[in-house]
C-alpha angles and dihedrals in degrees: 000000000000119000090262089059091041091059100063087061075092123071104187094077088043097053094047083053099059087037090056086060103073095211096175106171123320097359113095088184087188100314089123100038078062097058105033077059088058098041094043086052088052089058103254123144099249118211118179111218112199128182130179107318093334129089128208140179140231126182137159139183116209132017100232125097126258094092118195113186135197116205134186148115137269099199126098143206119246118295091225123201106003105187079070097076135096088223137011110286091228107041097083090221128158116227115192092321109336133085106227125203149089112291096022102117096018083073125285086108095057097051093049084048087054084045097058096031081062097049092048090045084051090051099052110034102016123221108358124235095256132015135293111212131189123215105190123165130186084213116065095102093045132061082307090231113123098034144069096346089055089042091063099040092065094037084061089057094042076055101242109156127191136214107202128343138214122194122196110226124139105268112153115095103211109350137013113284112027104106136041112178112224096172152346152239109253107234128222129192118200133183120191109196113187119192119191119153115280110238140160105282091233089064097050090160088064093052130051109224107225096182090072097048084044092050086055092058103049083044093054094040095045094046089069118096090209085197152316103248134243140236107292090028146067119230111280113253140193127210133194097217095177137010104192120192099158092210125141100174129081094207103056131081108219128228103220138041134178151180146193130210133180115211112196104184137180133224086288085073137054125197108237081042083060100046092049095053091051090044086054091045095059098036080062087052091042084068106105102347111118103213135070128272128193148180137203108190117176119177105208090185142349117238109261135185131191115226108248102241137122097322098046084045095045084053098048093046089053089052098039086050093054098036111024085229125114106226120222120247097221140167100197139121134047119307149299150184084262084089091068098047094055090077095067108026141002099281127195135166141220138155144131128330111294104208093111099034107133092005137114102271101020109180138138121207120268094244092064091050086053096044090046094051083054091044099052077050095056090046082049100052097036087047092058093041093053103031105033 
């Protein structure tokens, strides 16, 4: 390997680098540019994937199958106030121990950290007996449209195929080590919107009243125990997380009234299933009532879970080799890009500590990006031993 190559055997200037690109949704500003430069130096095929205003990259090393992918995002959430924090969000600077900046944690660190974990893996055992792959989108924070889910849309029908995947993103709850994702909730978004006829409040025959119609179908849809979880999942709940009238005046009745609620569900549940249920609740509620009842109902992804099985064991061994800790197998939290991916190979995830992540002065010590860089190479070396 030349001295450029050797270079990226360490994350930490990698990762300054990406942070110094303040790639906030959906503005790459040169991130991938970055790390299209240090892939290219480590010898992958490099194949820029825009859509609409948002870039992406693809890259692979090798031809043979298996394929072990890394997959991850360069953009960024707002940095926020940044006169907050402690150093500039987007000056990748390290401040004692920790490396500070936008991006650090969710997930530039972790990307450097698959980037030098590969050049190390290169280094030591050359060219592996199969292919590494990299899956990066510039649209995992935003509406998550033109990214990963569209990128893989157009590699299947190039026809790029992949073994197992690991995605980076910051999994562990307090150190290093204590939590590998093997799945996720599936996640609905639903708006009722009720429309009656707006009146004085002293001539109720006149008016037709939509915040009692709206009130019947929260209740309807609340009273349900959608399930009581599984093991490797908690119980699937719904929450109202807003009722809008938009109404100042105590002696009107308004015309409209609407309200927003949030399903996460677990493998129990499927998303169409779900909408269904909530359309036929409020068909019941339309009958005699004058006015008019909605729904916009949206699944931004079904719940998923990968079978434990050689490839979740060979990770946590890696983890628990370099750590002593065991890590959990869990399936909590929000979402990722991970429920895209399930629908082409076994996904997991797994990255830095994810305390800071989308905070004023997010940051993660230097030393786990470090162990996590020689982490993500023991799951390298011991992938291509047990699955070549």
């Amino acid at each position: 390997m030349t001295q450029r190559d050797a270079n990226l055997t360490d994350p930490l200037p990698l990762a300054q680098a990406l942070i110094r690109a303040p790639s906030v949704t959906p503005r790459d500003e040169g991130a991938l540019d970055t790390l299209q430069a240090a892939l290219t130096a480590l010898g992958f095929t490099c194949q820029r994937m825009p859509f609409g205003e948002v870039d992406n990259l693809y890259a692979r090393l090798g031809t043979a199958e298996p394929v072990f992918c890394f997959a991850g995002h360069t953009d960024v959430v707002p940095a926020g106030q940044e006169t907050a924090w402690s150093a500039g969000p987007f000056a990748g600077e390290v401040h004692g121990e920790a490396l500070i900046g936008r991006g650090a944690v969710d997930m530039k660190g972790a990307i450097a950290a698959f980037v030098a974990a590969t050049a190390r893996y290169l280094e030591a055992q050359g060219k592996p007996a199969g292919s590494i792959a990299f899956l990066i989108t510039g649209d995992e924070e935003g509406p998550a449209i033109n990214g990963t889910k569209k990128m893989l849309q157009a590699l299947d029908v190039q026809g790029e195929r992949f073994s197992h995947c690991l995605v980076g993103e910051p999994t562990n709850r307090t150190v290093l080590g204590d939590m590998v994702k093997i799945g996720r909730r599936g996640s609905l978004n639903g708006v009722i919107t009720v429309r009656g006829r707006q009146g004085h409040v002293a001539y109720p025959d006149r008016a037709i009243n939509p915040i009692p119609a709206l009130m019947a179908v929260l209740a309807a849809l609340t009273a349900r125990r959608l399930d009581e979880g599984n093991a490797h999942f908690q119980p699937s709940n719904l929450e109202v997380t807003s009722v809008d009238v938009g109404n100042s005046a105590h002696n009107i009745i308004p015309g409209e009234a609407r309200a927003k609620f949030n399903i996460r569900f677990n493998t129990k549940q499927d998303g169409e299933a779900l909408k269904s249920w909530i359309n036929d609740e409020i068909a019941k509620l339309q009958q005699g009532f004058a006015g008019a009842i909605s729904a916009d109902l949206t699944v931004t992804g079904d719940a998923f879970q990968t079978a434990e099985g050689p490839f979740t064991a060979l990770l946590a061994d890696a983890i628990h080799a370099r750590t002593g800790i065991a890590p959990e197998l869990s399936t909590s939290g929000g979402t990722s890009d991970a429920r895209f991916i399930k629908d082409y190979a076994p996904v997991a995830e797994f990255g830095l500590v994810g305390a800071s992540m989308h905070q004023i002065d997010e940051q993660t010590p230097v030393a786990d990006i470090k162990a996590l860089t020689e982490i993500y190479h023991d799951i390298l070396t011991r992938y291509f031993e047990v699955f070549a």
